[in-house]
C-alpha positions in Angstrom: 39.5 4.7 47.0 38.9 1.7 44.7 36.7 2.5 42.2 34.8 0.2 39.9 33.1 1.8 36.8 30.9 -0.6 34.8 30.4 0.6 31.3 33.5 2.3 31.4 33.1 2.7 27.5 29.5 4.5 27.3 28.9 8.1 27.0 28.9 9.0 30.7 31.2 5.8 31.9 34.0 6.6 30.0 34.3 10.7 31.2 34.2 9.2 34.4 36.5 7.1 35.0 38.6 9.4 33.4 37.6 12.0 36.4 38.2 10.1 39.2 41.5 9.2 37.8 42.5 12.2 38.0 41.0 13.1 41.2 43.4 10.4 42.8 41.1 6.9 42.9 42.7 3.4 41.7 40.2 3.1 38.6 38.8 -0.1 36.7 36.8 -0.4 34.0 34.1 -3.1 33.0 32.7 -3.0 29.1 31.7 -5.6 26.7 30.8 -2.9 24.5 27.4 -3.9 23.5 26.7 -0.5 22.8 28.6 -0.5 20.2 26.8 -3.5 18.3 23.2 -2.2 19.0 24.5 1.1 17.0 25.6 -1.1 14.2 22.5 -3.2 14.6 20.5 0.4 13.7 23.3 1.7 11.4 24.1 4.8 14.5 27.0 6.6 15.3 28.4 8.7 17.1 28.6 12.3 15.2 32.1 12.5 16.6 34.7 9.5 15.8 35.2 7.6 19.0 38.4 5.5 19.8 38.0 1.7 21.2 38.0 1.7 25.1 41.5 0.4 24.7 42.6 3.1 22.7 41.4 5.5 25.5 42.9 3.6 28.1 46.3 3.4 26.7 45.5 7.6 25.5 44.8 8.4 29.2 48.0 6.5 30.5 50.0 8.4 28.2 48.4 12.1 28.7 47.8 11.8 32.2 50.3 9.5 33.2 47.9 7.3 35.1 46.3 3.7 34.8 42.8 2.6 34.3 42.5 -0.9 34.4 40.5 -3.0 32.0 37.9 -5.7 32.2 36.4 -7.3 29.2 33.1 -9.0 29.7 29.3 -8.8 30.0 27.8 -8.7 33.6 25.3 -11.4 32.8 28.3 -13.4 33.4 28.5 -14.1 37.0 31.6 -15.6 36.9 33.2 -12.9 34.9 31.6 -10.3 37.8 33.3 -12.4 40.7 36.4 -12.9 38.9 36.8 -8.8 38.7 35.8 -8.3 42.1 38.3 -10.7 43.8 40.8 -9.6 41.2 40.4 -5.1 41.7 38.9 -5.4 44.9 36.5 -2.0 44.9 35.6 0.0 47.5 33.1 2.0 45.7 31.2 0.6 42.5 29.6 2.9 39.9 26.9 1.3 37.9 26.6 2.4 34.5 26.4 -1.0 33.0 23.0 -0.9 31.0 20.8 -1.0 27.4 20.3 2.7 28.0 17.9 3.5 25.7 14.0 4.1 25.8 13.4 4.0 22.1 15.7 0.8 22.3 13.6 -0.9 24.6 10.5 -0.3 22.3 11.6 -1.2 19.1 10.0 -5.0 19.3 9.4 -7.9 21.0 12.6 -9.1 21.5 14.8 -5.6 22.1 11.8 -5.3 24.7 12.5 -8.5 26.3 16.7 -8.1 25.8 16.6 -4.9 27.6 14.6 -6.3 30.8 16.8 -9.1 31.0 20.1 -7.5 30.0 18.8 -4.9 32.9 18.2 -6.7 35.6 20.1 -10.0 35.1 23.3 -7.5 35.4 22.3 -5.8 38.3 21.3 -9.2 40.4 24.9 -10.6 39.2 26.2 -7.2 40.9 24.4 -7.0 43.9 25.1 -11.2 44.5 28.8 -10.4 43.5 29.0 -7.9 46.2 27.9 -10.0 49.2 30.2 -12.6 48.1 33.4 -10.6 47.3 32.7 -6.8 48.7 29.6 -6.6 50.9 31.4 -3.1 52.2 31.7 -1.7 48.8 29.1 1.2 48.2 27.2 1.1 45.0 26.4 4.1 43.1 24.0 2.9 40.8 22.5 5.3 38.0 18.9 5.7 37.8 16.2 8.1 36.6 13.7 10.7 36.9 11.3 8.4 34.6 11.3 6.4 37.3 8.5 9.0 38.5 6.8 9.7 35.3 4.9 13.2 35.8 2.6 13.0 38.6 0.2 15.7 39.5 2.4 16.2 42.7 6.1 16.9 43.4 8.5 14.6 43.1 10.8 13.8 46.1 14.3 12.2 46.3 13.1 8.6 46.4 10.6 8.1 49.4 7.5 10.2 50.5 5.5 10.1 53.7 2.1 8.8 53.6 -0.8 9.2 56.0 -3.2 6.9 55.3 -6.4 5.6 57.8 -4.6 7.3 60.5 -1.2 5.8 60.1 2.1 7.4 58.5 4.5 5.6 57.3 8.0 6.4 54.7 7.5 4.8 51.7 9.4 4.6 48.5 7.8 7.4 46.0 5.0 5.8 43.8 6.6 5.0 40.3 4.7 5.6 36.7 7.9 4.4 33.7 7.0 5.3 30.4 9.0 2.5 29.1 10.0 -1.1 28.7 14.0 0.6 30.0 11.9 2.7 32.6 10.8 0.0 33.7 14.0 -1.6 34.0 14.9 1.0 36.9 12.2 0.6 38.5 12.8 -2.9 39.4 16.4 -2.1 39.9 15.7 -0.2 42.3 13.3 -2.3 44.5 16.1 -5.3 43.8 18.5 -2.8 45.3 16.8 -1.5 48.3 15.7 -5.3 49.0 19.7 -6.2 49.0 20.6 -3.3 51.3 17.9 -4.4 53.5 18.4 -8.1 53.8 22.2 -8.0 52.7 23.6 -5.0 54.8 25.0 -3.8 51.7 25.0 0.2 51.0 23.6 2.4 47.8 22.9 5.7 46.5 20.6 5.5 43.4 21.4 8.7 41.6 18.0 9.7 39.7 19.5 11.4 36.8 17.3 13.7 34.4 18.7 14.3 31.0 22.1 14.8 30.3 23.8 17.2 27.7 27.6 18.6 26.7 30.3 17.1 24.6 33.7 18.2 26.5 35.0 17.3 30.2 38.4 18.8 31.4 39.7 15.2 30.8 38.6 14.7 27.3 39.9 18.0 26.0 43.1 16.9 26.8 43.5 15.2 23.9 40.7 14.2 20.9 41.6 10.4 21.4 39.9 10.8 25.0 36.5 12.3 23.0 32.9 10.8 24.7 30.3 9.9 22.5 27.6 12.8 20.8 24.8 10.8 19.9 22.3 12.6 17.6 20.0 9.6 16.3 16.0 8.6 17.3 17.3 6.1 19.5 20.3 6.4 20.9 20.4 10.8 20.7 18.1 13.5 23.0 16.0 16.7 21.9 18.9 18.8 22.6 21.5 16.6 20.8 19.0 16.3 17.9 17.8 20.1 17.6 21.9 21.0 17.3 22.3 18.8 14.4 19.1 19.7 12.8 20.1 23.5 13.1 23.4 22.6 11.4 22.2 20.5 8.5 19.5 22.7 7.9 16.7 20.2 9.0 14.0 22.1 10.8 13.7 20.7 14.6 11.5 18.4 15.2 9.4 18.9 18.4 7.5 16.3 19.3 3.4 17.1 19.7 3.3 19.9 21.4 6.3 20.4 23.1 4.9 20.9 26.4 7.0 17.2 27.7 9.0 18.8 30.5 12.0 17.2 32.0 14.9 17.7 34.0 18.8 18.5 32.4 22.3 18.7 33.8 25.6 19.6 32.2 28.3 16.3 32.0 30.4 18.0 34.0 28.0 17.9 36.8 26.9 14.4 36.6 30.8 13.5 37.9 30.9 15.8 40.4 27.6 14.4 41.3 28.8 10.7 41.4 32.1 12.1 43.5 29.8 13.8 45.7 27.7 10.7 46.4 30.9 8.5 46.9 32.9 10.4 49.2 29.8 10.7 51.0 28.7 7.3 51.5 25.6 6.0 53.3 25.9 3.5 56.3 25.7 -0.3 55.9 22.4 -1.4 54.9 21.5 2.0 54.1 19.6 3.0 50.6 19.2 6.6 49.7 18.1 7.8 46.4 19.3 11.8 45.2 17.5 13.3 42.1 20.2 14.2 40.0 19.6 17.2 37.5 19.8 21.1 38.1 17.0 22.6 36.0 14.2 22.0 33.8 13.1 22.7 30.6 10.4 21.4 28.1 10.8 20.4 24.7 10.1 23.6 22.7 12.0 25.5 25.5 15.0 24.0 24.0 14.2 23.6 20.4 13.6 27.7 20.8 17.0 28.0 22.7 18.9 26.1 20.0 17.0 28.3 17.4 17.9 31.9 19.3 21.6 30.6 19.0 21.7 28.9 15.6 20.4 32.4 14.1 23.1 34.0 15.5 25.4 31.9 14.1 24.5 32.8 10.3 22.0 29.7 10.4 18.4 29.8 9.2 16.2 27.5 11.6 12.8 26.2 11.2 10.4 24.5 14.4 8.2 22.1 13.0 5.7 19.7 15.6 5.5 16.1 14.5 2.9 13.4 15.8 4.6 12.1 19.2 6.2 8.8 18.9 5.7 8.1 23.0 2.8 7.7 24.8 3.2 10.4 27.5 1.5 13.5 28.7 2.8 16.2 26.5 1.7 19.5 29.2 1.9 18.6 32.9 2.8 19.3 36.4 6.5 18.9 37.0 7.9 20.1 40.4 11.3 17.1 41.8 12.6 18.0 44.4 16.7 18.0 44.6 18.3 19.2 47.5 20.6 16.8 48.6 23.6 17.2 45.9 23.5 20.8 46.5 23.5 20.2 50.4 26.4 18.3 49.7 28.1 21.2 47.4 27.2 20.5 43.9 27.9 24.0 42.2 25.9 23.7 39.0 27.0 24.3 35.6 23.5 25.7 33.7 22.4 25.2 30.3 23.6 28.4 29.0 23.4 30.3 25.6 27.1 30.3 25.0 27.0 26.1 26.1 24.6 25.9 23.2 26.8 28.1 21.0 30.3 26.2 22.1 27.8 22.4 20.9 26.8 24.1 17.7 30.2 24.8 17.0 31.4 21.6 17.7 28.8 19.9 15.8 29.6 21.8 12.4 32.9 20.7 12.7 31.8 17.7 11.9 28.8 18.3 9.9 30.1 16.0 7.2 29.4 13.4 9.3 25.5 13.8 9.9 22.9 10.8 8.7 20.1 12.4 8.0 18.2 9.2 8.0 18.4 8.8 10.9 17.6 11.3 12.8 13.6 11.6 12.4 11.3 9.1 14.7 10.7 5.6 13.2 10.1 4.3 16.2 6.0 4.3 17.9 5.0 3.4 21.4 2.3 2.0 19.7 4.1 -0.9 18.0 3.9 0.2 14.4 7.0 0.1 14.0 8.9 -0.5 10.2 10.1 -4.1 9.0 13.2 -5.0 9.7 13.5 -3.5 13.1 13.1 -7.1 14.3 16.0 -8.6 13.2 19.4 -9.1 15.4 
């Protein structure tokens, strides 16, 4: 089918376009590759160097001998939205398109107020775009699990039957973010159920947990076709961060206690996810949420992992527990649900000691390149955070 990735440059956008290429889709891309200036904003990057989208585009063309077909603008510009619509015509859309960042999102003031409307304005401008150009198109639209937060029940995929003074009734699962970008899904989400309903249009809001690996089949093809390894407070996770630390002989930093448990899912899975939800589709005014991750961990879980692994490597690791940053439970109840991939097929790829070994590896390849500024938590829930964050 026609397949319209937006944020075809980001860390998950880019390996997949790059998958359904070669799983034989017609492929576009949409970037304005904000991303890219909030890093520089922060003085982030990347551990590994990362070509320009049109680099990668004209890399994949030449390896793989197909096309992937490039848009250049920001989907706060409606025009710009309808004008690559009409022009690739998609069947399928898959919504990666956002500030992606917690930390981001709490910075300040105005990061707090960019990433709401930055959020939402693009996923309005989507959903209109659709009714006027594609209402048949099916939008796969990424989400979270911190959509739920960590009740003190389990989590289902999306809705949750309530009996209540007598009644029952389906209702979408109550929602506790724990950020200013959490919250940004949340109210994607209700915008996007709301369309379906009044619109006819279809979705499948893919709930994703945390994601983790550096190589795809596609981007080993050739170093040119590399995904982005973040590492930093911001823009990085505990698992990206704890590799690093082992390599540059930082000790890991766990934040509190380490008891923050979430769920984790290999790259390679999140694209056969999103193929899974596509060539699956829901019915016309349909909206259907999967939670999209295959196992859980807490924080210390991994830090100890990464530390069982780095030892065997010749590396001597420390686990130290810093203040928490966020403003979270740090030991609770966590049971999602997340049946509806595998009943669809999804063969998961697990968080594995040699996985951990195969990052390590790959991260002292290019241990030269480590900031060690930036890795440790500037950044408070609080608001306390250091002068000169502000400015933009």
């Amino acid at each position: 089918m026609r397949i319209l990735v937006l944020g075809g440059d980001g860390y998950l956008g880019w390996p997949t376009a790059m998958y359904l290429s070669t799983h034989g889709h017609v492929v576009g891309v949409i970037d304005n590759f904000a991303k890219r200036r909030w890093e520089m904003e922060l003085n982030v990057e990347p551990l590994m160097p990362i070509r320009t989208l049109h680099d990668r585009v004209k890399a994949w063309h030449e390896v793989a001998g197909q096309k992937i077909e490039l848009f250049v603008g920001d989907l706060r510009n409606y025009e710009l939205v309808l004008q690559a619509f009409e022009a690739f015509k998609p069947e399928a859309i898959v919504h990666y398109g956002e500030q992606p960042s917690a930390p981001y999102s709490m910075i300040d003031q105005s990061r707090a107020v960019f990433t709401q409307m930055n959020n939402l304005a693009g996923t309005l401008n989507v959903l209109w775009a659709m009714r006027e150009r594609c209402p048949a198109a099916h939008l796969v639209k990424l989400g979270t699990m911190g959509e739920y937060g960590t009740p003190n029940i389990d989590i289902e995929e999306g809705f949750i039957e309530i009996e209540y003074k007598g009644r029952k009734d389906v209702l979408p699962f109550p929602k506790q973010p724990g950020s200013f970008y959490h919250l940004t899904k949340v109210h994607d989400s209700h915008n996007i159920l709301f369309a379906c309903k009044v619109w006819k249009l279809c979705s499948t809001d893919l709930n994703q947990g945390v994601v983790y690996g550096i190589e795809t089949d596609e981007t080993l093809l050739d170093e040119r076709l590399a995904t982005s390894f973040h590492y930093d407070e911001v823009f990085g996770t505990a698992l990206n961060r704890f590799c690093v630390q082992a390599v540059a002989g930082i000790p890991l930093t766990v934040y509190g206690l380490g008891g923050q448990t979430r769920g984790f899912l290999n790259i390679r899975d999140t694209l056969r996810c999103v193929e899974l939800a596509l060539v699956n589709p829901p019915q016309a005014g349909e909206y259907r949420v999967f939670n999209q991750f295959t196992e859980t961990f807490n924080v210390l879980q991994l830090a100890e992992m990464v530390k069982g692994q780095s030892e065997k490597l010749g590396f001597k690791v420390e686990i130290n527990h810093l203040k928490n940053p966020r403003v979270e439970a740090e030991q609770h109840y966590y049971n999602p649900i997340h049946r509806k991939l595998s009943d669809l097929g999804l063969q998961p790829c697990l968080l594995s000691d040699e996985l951990v070994q195969s990052m390590l590896k790959r991260v002292q390849d290019h241990a030269a390149r480590v900031k060690r500024d930036i890795i440790l938590p500037r950044v408070t829930w609080e608001g306390s955070n250091p002068p000169g964050r502000s400015e933009r």
